[in-house]
N, CA and C atoms as an extended XYZ file, in Angstrom:
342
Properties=species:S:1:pos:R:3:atomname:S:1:resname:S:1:resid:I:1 pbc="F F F"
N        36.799        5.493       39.471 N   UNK     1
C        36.994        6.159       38.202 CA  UNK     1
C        36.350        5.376       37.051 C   UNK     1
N        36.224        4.099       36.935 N   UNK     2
C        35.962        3.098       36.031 CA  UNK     2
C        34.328        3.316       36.207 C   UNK     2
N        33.523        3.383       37.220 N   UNK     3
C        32.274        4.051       37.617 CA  UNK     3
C        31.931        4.745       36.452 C   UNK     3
N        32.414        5.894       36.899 N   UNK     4
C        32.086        7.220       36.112 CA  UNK     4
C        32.252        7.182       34.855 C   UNK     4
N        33.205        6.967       34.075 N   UNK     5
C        33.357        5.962       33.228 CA  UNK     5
C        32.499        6.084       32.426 C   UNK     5
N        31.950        4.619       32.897 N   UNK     6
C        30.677        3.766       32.208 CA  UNK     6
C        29.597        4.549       32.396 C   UNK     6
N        29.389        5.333       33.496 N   UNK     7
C        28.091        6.224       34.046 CA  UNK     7
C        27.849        6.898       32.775 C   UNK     7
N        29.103        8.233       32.778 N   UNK     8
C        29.008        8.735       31.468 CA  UNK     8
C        29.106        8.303       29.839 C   UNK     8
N        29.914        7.274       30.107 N   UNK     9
C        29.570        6.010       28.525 CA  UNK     9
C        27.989        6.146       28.593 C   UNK     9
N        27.294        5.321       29.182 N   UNK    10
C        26.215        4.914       29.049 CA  UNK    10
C        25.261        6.073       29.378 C   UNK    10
N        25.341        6.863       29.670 N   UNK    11
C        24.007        8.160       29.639 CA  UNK    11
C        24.727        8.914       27.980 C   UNK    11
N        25.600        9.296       27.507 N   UNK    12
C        25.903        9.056       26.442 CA  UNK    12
C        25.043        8.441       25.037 C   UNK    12
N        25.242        7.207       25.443 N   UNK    13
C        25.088        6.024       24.646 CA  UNK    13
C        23.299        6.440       24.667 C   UNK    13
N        22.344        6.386       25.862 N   UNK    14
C        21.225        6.679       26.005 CA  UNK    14
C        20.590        7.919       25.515 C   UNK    14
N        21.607        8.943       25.571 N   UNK    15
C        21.360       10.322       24.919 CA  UNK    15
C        21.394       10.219       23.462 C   UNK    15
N        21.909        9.634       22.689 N   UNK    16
C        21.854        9.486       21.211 CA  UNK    16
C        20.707        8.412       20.906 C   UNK    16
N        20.570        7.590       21.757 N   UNK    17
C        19.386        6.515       21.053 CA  UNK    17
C        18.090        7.277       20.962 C   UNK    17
N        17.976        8.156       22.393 N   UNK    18
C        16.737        8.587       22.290 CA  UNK    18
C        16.565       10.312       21.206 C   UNK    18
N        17.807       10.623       20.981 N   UNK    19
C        18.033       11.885       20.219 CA  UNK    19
C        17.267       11.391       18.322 C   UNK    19
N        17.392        9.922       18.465 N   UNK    20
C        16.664       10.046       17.075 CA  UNK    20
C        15.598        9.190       16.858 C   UNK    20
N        14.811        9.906       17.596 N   UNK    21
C        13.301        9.762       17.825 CA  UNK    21
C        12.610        9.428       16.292 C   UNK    21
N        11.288        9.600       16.572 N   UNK    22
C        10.543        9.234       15.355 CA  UNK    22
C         9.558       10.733       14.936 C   UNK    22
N         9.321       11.080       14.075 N   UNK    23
C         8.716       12.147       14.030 CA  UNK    23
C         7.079       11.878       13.859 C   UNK    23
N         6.913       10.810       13.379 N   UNK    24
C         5.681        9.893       13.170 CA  UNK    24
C         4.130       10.328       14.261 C   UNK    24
N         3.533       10.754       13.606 N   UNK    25
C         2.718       11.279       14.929 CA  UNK    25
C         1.028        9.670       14.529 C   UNK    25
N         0.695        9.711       15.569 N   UNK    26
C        -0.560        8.724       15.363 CA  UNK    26
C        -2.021        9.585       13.968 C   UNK    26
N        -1.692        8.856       13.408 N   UNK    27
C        -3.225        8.909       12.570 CA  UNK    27
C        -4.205        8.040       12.751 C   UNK    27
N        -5.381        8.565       12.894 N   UNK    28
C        -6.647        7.827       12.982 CA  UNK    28
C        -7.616        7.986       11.617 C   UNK    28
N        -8.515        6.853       11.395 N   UNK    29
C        -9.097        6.702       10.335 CA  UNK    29
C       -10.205        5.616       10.291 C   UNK    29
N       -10.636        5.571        9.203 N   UNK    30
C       -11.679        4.770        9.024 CA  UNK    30
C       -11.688        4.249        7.252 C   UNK    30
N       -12.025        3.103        7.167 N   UNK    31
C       -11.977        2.349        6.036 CA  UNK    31
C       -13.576        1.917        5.572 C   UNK    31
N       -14.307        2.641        4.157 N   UNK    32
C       -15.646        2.368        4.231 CA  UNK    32
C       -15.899        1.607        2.085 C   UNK    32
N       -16.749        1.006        2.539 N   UNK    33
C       -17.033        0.559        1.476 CA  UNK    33
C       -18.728        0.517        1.309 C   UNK    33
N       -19.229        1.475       -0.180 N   UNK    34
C       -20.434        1.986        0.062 CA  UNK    34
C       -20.926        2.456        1.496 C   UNK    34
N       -20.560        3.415        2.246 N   UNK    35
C       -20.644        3.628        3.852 CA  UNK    35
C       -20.818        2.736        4.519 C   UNK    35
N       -20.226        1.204        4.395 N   UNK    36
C       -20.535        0.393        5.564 CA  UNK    36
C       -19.045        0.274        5.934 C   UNK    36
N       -18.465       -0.158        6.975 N   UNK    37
C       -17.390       -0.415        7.873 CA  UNK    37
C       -16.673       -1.738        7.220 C   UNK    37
N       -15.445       -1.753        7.178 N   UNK    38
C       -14.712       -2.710        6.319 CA  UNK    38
C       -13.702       -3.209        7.517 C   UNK    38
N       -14.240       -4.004        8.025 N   UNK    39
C       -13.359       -4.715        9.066 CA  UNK    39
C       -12.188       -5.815        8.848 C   UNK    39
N       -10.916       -5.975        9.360 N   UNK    40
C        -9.725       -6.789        9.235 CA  UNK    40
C        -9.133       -6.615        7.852 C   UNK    40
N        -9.483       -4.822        7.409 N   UNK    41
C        -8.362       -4.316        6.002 CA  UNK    41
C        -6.900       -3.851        6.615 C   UNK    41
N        -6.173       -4.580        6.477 N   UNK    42
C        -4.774       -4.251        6.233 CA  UNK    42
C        -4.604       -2.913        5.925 C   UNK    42
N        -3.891       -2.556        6.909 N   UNK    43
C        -3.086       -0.846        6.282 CA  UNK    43
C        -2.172       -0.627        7.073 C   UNK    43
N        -1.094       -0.838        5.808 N   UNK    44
C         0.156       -0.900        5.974 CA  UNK    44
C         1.114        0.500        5.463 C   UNK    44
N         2.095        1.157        6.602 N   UNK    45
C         2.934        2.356        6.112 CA  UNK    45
C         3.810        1.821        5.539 C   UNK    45
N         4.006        1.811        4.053 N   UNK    46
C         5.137        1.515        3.196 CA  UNK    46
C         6.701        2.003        3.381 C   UNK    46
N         6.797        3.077        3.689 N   UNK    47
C         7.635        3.684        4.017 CA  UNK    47
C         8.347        3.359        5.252 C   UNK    47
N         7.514        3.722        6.798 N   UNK    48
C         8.347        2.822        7.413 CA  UNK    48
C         8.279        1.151        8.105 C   UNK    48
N         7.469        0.869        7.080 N   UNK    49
C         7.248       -0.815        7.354 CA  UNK    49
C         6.952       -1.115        8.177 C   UNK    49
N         5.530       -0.322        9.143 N   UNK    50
C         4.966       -1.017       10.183 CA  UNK    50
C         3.205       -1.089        9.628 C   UNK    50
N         2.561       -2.191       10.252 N   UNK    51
C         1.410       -2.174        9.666 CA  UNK    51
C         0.439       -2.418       11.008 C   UNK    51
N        -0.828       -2.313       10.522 N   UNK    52
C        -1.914       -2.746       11.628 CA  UNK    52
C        -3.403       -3.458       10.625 C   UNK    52
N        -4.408       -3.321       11.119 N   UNK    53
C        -5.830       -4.012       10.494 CA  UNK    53
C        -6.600       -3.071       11.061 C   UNK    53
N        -7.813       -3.123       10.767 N   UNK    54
C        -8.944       -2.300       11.061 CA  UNK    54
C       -10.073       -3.401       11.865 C   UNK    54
N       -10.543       -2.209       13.343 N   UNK    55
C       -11.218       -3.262       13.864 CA  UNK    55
C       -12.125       -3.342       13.426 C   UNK    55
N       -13.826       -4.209       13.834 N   UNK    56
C       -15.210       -4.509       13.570 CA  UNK    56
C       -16.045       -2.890       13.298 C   UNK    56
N       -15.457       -1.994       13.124 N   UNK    57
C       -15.788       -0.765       13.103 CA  UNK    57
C       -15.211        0.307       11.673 C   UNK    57
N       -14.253       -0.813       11.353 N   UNK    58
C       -12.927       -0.078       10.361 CA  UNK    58
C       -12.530        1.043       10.839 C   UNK    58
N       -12.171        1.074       12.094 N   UNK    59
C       -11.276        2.322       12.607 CA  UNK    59
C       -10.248        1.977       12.375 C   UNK    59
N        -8.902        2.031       12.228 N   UNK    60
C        -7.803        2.165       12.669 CA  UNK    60
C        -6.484        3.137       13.099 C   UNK    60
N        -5.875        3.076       13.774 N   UNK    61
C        -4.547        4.212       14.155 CA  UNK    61
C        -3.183        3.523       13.630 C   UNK    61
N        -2.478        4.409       13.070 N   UNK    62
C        -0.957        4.443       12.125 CA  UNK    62
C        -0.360        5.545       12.665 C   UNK    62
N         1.205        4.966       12.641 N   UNK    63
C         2.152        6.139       13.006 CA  UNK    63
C         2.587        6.488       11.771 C   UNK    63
N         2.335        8.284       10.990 N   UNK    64
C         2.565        8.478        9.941 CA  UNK    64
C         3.434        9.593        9.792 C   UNK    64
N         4.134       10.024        9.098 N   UNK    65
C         4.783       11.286        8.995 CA  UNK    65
C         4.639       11.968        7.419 C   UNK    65
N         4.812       13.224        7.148 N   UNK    66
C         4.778       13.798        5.853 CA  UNK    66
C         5.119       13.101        4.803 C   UNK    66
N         4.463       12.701        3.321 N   UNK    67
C         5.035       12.018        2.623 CA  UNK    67
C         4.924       10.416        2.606 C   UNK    67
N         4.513        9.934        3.783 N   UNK    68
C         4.630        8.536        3.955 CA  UNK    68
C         3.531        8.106        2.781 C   UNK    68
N         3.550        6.670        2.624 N   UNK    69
C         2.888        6.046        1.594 CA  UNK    69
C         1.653        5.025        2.783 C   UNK    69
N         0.467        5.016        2.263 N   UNK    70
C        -0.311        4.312        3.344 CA  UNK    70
C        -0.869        3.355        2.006 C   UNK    70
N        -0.813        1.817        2.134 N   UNK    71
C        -1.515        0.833        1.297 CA  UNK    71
C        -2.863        0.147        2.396 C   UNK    71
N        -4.202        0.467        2.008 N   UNK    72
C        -4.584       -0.566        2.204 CA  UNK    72
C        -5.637       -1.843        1.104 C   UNK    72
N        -4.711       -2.535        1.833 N   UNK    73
C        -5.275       -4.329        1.385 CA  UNK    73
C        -6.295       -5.090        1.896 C   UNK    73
N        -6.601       -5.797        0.857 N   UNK    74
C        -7.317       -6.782        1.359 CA  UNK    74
C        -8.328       -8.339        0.502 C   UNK    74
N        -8.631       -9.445        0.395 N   UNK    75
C        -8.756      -10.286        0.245 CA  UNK    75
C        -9.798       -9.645       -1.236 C   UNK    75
N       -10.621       -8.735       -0.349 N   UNK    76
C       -12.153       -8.561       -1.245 CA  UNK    76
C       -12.667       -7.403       -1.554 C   UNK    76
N       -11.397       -6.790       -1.448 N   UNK    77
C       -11.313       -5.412       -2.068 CA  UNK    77
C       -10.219       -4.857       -2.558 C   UNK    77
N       -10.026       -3.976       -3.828 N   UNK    78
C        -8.713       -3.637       -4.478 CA  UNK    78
C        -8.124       -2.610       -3.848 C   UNK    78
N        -6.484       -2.763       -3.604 N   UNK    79
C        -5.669       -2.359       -3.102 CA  UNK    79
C        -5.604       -0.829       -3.740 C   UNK    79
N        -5.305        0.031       -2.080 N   UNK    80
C        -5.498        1.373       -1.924 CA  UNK    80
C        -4.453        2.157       -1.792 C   UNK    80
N        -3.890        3.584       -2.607 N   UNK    81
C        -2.644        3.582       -1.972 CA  UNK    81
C        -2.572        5.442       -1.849 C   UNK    81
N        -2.643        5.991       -0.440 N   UNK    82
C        -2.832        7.388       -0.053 CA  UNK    82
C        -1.337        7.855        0.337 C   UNK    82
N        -0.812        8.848        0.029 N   UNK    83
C         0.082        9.767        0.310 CA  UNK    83
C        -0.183       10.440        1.274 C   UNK    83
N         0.928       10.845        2.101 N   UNK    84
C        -0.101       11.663        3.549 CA  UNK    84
C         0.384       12.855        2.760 C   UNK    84
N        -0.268       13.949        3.088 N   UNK    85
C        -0.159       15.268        2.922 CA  UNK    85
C        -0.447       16.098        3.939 C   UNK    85
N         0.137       17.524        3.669 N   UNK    86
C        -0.039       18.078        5.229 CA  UNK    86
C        -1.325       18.337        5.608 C   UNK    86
N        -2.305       18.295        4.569 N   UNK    87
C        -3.640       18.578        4.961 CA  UNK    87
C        -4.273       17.349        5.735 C   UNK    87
N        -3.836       16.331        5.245 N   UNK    88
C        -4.304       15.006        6.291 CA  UNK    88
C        -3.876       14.897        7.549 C   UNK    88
N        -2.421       15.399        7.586 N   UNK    89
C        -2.079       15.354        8.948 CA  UNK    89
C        -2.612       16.651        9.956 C   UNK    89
N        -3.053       17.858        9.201 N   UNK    90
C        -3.616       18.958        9.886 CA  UNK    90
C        -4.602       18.462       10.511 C   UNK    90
N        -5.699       17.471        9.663 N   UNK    91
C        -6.734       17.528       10.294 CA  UNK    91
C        -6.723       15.862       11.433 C   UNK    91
N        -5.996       15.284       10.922 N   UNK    92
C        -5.379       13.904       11.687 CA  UNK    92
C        -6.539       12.904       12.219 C   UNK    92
N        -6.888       12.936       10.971 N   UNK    93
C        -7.930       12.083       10.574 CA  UNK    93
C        -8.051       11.839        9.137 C   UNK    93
N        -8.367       10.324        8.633 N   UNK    94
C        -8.589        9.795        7.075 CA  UNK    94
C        -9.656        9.121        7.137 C   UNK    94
N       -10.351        8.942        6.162 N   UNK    95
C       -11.632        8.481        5.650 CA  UNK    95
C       -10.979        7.668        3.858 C   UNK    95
N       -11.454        6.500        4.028 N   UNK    96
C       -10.886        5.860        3.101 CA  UNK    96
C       -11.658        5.118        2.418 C   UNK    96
N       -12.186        5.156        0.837 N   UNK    97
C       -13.564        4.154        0.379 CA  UNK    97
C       -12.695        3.346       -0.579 C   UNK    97
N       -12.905        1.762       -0.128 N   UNK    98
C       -12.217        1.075       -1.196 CA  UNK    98
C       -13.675        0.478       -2.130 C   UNK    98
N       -12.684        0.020       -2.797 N   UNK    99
C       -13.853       -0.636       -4.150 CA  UNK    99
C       -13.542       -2.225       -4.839 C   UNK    99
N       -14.411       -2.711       -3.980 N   UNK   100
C       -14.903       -4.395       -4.761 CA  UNK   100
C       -13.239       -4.500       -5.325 C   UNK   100
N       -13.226       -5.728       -5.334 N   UNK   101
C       -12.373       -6.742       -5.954 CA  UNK   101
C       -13.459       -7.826       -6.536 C   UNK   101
N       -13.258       -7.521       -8.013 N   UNK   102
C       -14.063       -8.277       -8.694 CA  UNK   102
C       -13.412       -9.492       -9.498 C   UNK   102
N       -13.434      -10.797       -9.570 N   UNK   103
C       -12.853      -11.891      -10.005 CA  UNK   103
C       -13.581      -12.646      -10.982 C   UNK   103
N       -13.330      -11.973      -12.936 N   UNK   104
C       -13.907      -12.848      -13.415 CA  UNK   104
C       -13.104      -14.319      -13.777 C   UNK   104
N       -14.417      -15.077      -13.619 N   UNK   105
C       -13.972      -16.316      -14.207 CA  UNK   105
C       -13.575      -16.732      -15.545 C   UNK   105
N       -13.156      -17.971      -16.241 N   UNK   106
C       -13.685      -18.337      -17.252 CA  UNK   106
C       -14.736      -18.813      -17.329 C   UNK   106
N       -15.590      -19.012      -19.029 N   UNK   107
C       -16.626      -19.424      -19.038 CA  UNK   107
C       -16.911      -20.850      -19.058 C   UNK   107
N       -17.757      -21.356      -18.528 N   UNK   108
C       -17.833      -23.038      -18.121 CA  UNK   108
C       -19.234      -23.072      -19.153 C   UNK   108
N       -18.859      -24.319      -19.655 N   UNK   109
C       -20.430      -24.458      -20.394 CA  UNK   109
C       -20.846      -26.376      -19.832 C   UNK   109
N       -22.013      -26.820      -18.667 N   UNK   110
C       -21.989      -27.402      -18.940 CA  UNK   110
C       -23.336      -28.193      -20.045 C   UNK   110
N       -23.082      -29.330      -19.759 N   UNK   111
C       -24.066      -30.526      -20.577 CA  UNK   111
C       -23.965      -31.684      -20.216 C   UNK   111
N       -25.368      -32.735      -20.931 N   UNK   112
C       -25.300      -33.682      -20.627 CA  UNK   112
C       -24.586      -34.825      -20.927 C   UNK   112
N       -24.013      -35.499      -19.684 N   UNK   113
C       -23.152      -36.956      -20.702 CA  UNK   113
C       -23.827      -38.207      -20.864 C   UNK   113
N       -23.525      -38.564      -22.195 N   UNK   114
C       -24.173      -39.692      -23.101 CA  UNK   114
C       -24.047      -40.812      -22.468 C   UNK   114
């Protein structure tokens, strides 16, 4: 009796973990800067806090769902930030152009010492 029990405890217990699945379906994409390939950009789902990089190709795949927030980052280019919409997920594919991260300096003047 103690068997059965636990049998049914635990198929139970297994029936609810897997009952709240993820709705998140895979997105694929590409990250371009002036059409060349932007390799090891960060893109991260804000929403549910999982992230990946883009390979030597700037492809990358994300698990995204309606609404989610997509950032991508990176060292040498300014931070990107796309909303999925249902039209992105219809076609389940993104194309993404970031733009320069530009760092001015101050001005240095030198000269000669006496």
């Amino acid at each position: 009796m103690k068997f059965k029990l636990l049998f049914i405890l635990s198929l139970f217990c297994i029936a609810i973990a897997t009952s709240q699945g993820d709705e998140r379906i895979i997105l694929r994409g590409k990250v371009l800067y002036r059409n060349v390939n932007v390799p090891n950009e960060n893109v991260i789902n804000s929403t549910s806090q999982r992230a990946t990089i883009t390979n030597d190709n700037g492809e990358f795949s994300i698990r995204v769902k309606l609404d989610d927030e997509i950032v991508f980052t990176s060292i040498n280019y300014q931070i990107e930030v796309v909303k999925i919409t249902q039209q992105i997920l219809d076609n389940n594919r993104l194309v993404v152009e970031v733009n320069e991260k530009v760092t001015q300096l101050d001005e240095v003047v030198v000269s000669p010492e006496n």
